[in-house]
N, CA, C and O atoms as a GROMACS GRO file, in nm:
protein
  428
    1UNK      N    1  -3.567   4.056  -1.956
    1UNK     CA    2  -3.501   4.100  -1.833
    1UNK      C    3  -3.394   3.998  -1.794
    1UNK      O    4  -3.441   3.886  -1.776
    2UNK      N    5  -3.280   4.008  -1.778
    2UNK     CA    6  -3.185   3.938  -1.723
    2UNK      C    7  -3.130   4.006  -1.556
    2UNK      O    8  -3.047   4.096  -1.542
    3UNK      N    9  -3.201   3.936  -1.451
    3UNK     CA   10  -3.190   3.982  -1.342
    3UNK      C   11  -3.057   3.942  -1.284
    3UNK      O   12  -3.022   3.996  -1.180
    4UNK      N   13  -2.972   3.843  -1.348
    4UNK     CA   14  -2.838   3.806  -1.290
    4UNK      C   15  -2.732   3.912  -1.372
    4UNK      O   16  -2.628   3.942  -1.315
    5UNK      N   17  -2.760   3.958  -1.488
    5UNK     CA   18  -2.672   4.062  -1.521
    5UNK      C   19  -2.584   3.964  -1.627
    5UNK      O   20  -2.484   4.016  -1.676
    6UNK      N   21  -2.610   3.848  -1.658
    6UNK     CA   22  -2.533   3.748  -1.708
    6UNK      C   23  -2.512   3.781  -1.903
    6UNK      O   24  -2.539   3.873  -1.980
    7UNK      N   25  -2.447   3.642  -1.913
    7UNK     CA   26  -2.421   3.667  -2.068
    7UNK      C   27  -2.411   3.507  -2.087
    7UNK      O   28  -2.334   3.430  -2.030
    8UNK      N   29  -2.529   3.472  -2.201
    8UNK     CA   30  -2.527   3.362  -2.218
    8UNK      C   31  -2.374   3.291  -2.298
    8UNK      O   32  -2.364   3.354  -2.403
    9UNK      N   33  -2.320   3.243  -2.294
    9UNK     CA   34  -2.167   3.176  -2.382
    9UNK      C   35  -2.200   3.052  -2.450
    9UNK      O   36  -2.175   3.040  -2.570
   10UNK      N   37  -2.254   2.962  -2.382
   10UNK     CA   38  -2.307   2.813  -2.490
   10UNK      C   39  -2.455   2.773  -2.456
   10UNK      O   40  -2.514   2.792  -2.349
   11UNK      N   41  -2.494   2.721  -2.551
   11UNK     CA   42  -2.613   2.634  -2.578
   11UNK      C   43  -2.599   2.533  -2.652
   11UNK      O   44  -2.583   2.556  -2.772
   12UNK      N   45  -2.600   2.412  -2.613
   12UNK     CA   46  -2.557   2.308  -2.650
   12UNK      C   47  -2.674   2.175  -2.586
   12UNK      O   48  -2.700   2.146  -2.470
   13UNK      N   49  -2.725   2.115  -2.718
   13UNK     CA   50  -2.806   2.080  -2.670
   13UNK      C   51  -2.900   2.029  -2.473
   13UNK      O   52  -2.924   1.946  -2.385
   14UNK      N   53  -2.912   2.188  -2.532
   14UNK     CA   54  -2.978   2.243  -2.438
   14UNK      C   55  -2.951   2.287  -2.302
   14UNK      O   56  -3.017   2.358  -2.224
   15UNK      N   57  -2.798   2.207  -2.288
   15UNK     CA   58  -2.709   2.264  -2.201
   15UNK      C   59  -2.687   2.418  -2.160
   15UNK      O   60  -2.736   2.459  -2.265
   16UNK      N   61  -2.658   2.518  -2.102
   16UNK     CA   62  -2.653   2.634  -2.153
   16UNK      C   63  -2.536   2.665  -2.031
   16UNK      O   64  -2.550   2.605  -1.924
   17UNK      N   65  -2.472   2.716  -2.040
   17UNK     CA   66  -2.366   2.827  -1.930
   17UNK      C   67  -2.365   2.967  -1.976
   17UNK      O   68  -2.334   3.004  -2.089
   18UNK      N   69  -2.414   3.061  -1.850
   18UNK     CA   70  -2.378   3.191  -1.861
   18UNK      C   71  -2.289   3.224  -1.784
   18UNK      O   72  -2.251   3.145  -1.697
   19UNK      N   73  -2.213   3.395  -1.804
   19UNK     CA   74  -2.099   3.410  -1.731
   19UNK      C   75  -2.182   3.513  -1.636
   19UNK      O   76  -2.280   3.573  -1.678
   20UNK      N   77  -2.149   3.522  -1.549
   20UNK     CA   78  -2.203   3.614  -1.411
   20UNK      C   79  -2.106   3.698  -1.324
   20UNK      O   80  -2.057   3.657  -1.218
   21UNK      N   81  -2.084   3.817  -1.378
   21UNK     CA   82  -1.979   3.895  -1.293
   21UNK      C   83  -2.085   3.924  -1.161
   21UNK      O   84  -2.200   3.965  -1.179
   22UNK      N   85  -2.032   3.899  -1.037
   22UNK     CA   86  -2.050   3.929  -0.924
   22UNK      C   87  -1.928   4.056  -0.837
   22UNK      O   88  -1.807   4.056  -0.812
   23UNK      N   89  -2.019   4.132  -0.817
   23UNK     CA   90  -1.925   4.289  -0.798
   23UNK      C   91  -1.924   4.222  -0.635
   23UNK      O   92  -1.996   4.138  -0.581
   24UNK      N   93  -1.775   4.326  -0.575
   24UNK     CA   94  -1.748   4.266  -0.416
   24UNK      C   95  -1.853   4.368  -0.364
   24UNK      O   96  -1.895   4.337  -0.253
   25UNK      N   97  -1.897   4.463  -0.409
   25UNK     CA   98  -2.031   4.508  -0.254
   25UNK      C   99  -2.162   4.490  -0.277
   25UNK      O  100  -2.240   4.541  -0.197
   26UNK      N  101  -2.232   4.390  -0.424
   26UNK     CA  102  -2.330   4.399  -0.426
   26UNK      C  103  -2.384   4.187  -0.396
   26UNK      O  104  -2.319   4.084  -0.417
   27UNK      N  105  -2.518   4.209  -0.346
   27UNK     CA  106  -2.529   4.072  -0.343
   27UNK      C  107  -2.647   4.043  -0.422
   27UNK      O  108  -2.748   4.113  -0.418
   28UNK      N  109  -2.626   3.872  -0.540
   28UNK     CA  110  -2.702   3.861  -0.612
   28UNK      C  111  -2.813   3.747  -0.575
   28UNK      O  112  -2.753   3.654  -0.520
   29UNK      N  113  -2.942   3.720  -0.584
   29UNK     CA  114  -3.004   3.648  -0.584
   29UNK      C  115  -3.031   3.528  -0.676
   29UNK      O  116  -3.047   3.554  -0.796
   30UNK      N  117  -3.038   3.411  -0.642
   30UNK     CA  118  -3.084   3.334  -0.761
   30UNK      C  119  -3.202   3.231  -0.708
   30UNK      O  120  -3.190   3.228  -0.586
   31UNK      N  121  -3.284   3.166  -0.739
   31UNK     CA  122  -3.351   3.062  -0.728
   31UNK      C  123  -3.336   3.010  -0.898
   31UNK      O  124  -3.362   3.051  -1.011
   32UNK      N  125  -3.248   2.840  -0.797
   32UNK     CA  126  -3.267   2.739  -0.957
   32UNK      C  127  -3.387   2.700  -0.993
   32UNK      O  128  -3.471   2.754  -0.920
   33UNK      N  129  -3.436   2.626  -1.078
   33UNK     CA  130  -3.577   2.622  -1.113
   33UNK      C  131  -3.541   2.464  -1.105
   33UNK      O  132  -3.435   2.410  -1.134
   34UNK      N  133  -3.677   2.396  -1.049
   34UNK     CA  134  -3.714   2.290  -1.046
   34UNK      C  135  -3.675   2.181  -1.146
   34UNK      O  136  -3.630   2.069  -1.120
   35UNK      N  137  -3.697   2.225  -1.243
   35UNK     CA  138  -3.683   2.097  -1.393
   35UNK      C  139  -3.526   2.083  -1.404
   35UNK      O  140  -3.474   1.988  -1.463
   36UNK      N  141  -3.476   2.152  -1.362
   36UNK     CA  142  -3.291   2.197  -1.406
   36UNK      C  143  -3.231   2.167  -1.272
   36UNK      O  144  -3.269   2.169  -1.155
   37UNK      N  145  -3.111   2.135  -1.344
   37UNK     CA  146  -2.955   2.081  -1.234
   37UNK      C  147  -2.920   2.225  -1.232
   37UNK      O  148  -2.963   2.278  -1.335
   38UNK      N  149  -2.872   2.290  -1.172
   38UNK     CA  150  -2.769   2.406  -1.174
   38UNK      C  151  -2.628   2.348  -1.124
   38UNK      O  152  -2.626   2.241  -1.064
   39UNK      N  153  -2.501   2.424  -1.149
   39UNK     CA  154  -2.443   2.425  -1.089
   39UNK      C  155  -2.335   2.572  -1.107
   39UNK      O  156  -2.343   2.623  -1.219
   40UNK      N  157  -2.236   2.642  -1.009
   40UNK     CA  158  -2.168   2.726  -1.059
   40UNK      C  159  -2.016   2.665  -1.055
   40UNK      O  160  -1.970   2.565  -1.001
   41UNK      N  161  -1.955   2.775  -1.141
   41UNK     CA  162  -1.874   2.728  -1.138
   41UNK      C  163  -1.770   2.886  -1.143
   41UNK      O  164  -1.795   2.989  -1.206
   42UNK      N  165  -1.666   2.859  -1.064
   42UNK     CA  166  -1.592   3.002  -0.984
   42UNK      C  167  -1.476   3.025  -1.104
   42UNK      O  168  -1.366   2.977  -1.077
   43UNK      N  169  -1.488   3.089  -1.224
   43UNK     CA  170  -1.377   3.112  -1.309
   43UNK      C  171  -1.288   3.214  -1.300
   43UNK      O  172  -1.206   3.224  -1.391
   44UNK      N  173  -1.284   3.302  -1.198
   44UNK     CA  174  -1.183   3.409  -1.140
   44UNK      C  175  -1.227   3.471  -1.004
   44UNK      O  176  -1.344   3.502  -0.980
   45UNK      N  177  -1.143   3.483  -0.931
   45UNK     CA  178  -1.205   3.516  -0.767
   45UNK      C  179  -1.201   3.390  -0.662
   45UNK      O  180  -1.129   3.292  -0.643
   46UNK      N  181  -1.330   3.453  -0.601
   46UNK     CA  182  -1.349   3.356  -0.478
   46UNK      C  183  -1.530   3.428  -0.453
   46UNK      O  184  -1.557   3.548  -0.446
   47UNK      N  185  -1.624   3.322  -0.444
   47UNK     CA  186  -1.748   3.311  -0.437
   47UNK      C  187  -1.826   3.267  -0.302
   47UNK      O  188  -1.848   3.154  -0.258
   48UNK      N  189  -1.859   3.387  -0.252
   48UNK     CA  190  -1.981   3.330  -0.140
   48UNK      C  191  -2.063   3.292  -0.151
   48UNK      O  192  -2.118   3.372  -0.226
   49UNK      N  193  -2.195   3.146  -0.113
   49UNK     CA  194  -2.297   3.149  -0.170
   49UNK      C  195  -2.311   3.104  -0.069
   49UNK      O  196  -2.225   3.033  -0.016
   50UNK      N  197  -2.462   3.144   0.003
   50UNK     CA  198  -2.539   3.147   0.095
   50UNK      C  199  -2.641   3.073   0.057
   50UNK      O  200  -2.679   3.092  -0.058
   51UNK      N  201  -2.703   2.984   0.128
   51UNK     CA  202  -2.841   2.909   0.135
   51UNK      C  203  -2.896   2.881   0.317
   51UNK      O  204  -2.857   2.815   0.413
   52UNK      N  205  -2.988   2.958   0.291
   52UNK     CA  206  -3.053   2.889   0.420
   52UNK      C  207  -2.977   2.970   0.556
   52UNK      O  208  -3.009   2.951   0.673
   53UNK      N  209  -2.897   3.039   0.521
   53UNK     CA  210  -2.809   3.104   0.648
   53UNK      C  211  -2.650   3.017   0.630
   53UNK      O  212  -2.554   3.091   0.646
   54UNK      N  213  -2.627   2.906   0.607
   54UNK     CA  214  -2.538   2.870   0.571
   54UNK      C  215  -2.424   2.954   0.459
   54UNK      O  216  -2.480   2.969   0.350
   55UNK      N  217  -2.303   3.001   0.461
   55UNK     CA  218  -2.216   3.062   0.386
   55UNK      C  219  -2.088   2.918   0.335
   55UNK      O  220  -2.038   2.838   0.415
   56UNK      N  221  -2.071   2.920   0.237
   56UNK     CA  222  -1.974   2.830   0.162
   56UNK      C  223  -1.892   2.951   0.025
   56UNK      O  224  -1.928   3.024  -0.067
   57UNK      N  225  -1.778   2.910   0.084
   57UNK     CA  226  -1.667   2.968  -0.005
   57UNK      C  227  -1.641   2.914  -0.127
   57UNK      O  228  -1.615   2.794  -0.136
   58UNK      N  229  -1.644   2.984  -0.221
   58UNK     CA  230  -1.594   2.897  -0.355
   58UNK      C  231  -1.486   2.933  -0.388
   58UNK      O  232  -1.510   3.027  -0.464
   59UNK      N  233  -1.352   2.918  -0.381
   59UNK     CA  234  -1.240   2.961  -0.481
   59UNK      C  235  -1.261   2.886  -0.601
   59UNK      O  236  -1.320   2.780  -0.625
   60UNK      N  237  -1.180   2.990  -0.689
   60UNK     CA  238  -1.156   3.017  -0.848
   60UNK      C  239  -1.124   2.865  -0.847
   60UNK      O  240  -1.070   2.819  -0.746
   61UNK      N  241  -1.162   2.758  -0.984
   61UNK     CA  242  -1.142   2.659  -1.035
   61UNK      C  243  -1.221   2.550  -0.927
   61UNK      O  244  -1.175   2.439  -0.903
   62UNK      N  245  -1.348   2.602  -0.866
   62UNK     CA  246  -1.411   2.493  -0.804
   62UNK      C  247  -1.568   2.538  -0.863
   62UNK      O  248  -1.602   2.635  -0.930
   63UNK      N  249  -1.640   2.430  -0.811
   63UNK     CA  250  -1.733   2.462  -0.831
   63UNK      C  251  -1.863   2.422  -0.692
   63UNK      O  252  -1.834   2.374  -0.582
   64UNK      N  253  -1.985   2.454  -0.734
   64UNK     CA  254  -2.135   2.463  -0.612
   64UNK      C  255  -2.241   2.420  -0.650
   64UNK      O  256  -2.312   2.508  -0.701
   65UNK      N  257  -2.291   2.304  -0.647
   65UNK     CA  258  -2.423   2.293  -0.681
   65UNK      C  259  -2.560   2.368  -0.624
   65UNK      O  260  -2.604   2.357  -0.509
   66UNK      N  261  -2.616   2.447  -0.731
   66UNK     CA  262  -2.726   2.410  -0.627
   66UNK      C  263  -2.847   2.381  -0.641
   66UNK      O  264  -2.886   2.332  -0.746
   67UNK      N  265  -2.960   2.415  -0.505
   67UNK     CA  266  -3.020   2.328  -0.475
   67UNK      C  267  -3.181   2.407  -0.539
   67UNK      O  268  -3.214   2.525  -0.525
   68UNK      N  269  -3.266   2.282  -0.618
   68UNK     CA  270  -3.418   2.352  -0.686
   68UNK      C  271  -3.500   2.435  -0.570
   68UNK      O  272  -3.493   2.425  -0.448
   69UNK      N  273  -3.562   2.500  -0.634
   69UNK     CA  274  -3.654   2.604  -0.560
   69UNK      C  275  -3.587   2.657  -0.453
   69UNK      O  276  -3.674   2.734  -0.414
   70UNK      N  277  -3.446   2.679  -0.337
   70UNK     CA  278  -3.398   2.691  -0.275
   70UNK      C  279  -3.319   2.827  -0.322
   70UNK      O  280  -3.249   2.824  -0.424
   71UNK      N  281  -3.334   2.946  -0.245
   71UNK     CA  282  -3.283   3.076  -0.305
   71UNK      C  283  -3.121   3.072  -0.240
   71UNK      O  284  -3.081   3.035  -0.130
   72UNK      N  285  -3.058   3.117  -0.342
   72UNK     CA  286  -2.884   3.147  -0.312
   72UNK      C  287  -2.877   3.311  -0.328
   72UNK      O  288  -2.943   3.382  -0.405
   73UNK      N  289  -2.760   3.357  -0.215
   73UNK     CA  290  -2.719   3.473  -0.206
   73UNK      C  291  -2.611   3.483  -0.275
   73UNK      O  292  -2.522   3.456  -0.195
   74UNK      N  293  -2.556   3.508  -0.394
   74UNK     CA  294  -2.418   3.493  -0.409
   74UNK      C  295  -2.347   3.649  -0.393
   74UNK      O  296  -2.390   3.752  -0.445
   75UNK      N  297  -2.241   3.638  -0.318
   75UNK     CA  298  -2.126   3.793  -0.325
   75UNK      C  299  -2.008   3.714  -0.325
   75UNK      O  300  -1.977   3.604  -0.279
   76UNK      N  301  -1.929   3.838  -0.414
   76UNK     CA  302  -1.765   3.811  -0.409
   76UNK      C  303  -1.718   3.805  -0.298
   76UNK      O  304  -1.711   3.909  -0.233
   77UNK      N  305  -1.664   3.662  -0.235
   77UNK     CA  306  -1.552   3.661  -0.118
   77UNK      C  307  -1.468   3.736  -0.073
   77UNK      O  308  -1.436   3.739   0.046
   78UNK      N  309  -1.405   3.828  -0.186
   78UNK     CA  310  -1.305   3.901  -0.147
   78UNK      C  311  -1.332   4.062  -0.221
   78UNK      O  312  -1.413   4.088  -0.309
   79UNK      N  313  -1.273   4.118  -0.179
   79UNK     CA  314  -1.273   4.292  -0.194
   79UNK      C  315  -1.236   4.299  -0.356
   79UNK      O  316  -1.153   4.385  -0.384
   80UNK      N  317  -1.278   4.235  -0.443
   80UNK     CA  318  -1.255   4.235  -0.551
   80UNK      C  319  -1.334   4.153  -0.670
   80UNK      O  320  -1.304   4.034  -0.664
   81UNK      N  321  -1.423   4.182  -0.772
   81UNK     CA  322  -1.509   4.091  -0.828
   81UNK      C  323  -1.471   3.988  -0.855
   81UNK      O  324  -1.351   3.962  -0.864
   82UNK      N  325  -1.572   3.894  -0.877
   82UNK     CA  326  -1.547   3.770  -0.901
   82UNK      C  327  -1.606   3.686  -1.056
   82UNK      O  328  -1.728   3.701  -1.050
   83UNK      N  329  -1.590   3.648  -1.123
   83UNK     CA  330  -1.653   3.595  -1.254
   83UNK      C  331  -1.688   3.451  -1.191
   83UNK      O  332  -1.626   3.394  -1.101
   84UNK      N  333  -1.854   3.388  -1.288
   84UNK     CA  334  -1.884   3.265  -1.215
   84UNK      C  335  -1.957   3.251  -1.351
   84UNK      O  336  -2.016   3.336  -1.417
   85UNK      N  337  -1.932   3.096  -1.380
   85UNK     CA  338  -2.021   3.012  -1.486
   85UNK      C  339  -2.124   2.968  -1.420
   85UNK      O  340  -2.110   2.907  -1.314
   86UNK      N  341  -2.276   3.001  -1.487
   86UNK     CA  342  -2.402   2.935  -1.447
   86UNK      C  343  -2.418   2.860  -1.522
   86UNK      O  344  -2.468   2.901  -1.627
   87UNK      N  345  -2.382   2.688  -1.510
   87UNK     CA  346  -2.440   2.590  -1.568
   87UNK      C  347  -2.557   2.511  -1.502
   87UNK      O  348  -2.580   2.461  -1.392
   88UNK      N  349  -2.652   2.531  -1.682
   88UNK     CA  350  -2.810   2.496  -1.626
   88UNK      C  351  -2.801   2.346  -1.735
   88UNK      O  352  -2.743   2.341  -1.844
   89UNK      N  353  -2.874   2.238  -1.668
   89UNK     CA  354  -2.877   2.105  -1.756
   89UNK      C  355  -3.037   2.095  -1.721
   89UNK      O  356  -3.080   2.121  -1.608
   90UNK      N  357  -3.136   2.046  -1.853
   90UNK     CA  358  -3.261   2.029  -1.829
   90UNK      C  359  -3.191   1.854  -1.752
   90UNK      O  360  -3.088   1.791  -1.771
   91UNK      N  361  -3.320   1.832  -1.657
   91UNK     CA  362  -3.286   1.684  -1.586
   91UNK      C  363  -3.352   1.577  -1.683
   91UNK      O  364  -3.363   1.459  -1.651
   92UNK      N  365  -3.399   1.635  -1.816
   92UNK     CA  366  -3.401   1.539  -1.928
   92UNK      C  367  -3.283   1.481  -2.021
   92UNK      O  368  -3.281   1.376  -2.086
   93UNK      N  369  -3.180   1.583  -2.007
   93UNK     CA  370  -3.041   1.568  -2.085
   93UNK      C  371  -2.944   1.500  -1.961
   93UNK      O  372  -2.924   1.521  -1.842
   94UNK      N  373  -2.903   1.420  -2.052
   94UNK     CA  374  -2.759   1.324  -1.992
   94UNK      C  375  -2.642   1.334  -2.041
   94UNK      O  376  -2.605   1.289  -2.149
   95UNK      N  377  -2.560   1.410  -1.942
   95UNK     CA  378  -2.441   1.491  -1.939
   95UNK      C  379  -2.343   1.427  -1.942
   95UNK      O  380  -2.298   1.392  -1.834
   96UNK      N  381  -2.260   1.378  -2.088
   96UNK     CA  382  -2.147   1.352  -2.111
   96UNK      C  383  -1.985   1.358  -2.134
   96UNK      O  384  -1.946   1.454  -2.201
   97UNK      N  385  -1.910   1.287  -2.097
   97UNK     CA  386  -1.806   1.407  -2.134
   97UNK      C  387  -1.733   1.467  -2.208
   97UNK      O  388  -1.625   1.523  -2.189
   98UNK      N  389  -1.845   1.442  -2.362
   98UNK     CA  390  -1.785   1.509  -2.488
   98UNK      C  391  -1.847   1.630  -2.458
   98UNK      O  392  -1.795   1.722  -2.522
   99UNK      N  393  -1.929   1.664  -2.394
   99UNK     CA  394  -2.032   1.806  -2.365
   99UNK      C  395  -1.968   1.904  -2.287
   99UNK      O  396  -1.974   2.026  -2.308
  100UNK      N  397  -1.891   1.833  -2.174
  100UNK     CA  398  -1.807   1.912  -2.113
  100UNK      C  399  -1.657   1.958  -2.142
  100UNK      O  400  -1.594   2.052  -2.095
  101UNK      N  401  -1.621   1.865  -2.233
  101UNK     CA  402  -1.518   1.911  -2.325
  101UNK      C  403  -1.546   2.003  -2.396
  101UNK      O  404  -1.457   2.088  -2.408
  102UNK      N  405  -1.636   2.018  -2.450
  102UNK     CA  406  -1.661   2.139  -2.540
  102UNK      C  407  -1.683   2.297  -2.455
  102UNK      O  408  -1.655   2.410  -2.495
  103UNK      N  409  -1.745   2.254  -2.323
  103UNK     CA  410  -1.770   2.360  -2.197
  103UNK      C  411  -1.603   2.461  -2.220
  103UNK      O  412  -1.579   2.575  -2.259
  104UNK      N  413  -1.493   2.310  -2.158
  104UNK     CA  414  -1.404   2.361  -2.111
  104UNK      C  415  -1.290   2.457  -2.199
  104UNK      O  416  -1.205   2.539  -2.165
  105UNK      N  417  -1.340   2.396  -2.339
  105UNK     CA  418  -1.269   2.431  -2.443
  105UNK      C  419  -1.299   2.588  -2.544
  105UNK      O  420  -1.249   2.652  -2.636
  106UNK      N  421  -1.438   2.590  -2.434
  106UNK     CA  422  -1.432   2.720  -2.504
  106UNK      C  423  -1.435   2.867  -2.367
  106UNK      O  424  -1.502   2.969  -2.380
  107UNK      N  425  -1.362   2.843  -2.272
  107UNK     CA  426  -1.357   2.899  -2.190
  107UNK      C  427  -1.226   2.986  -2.132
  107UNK      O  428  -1.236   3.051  -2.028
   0.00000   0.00000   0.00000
């Protein structure tokens, strides 16, 4: 079951980013998991993500951490979908920046 609707793109030791189309009228749920860093990252659009009642905007070429066991609402900011990278790092791997070169390079 893939409840984010996603598509995995890399796995790299153990690194992984999926892509996550977020439609403008539907809203998606996530809880990060404990052992893992998440973070997103806004590759076309503009990204709402909700925690806690709090709303934070993401425009395209930024990115959101977030936070373990803590559920996020994410919807497209604007009247138009939005594409978003889910990067997951186990908090056993140490994130270098030959790793993220390879992120950016295949994107």
């Amino acid at each position: 079951m893939n409840p984010l609707n996603s598509k995995e793109i890399l796995v790299q030791k153990r690194l992984s980013a999926r892509v996550i189309p977020v439609a403008a009228e539907k809203v998606i749920s996530h809880v990060a998991p404990a052992d893992t860093e998440q973070f997103l990252y806004v590759a076309e659009g503009s990204l709402a993500a909700e925690v806690e009642g709090l709303t934070t905007v993401v425009h395209q070429s930024n990115a959101f951490a977030l936070t373990a066991g803590r559920e996020t609402s994410l919807r497209s900011a604007q009247s138009t979908p939005c594409r978003v990278l889910l990067v997951s790092v186990p908090h056993s791997v140490e994130v270098s920046p030959e790793v993220l070169t390879v992120m950016s390079s295949r994107s």
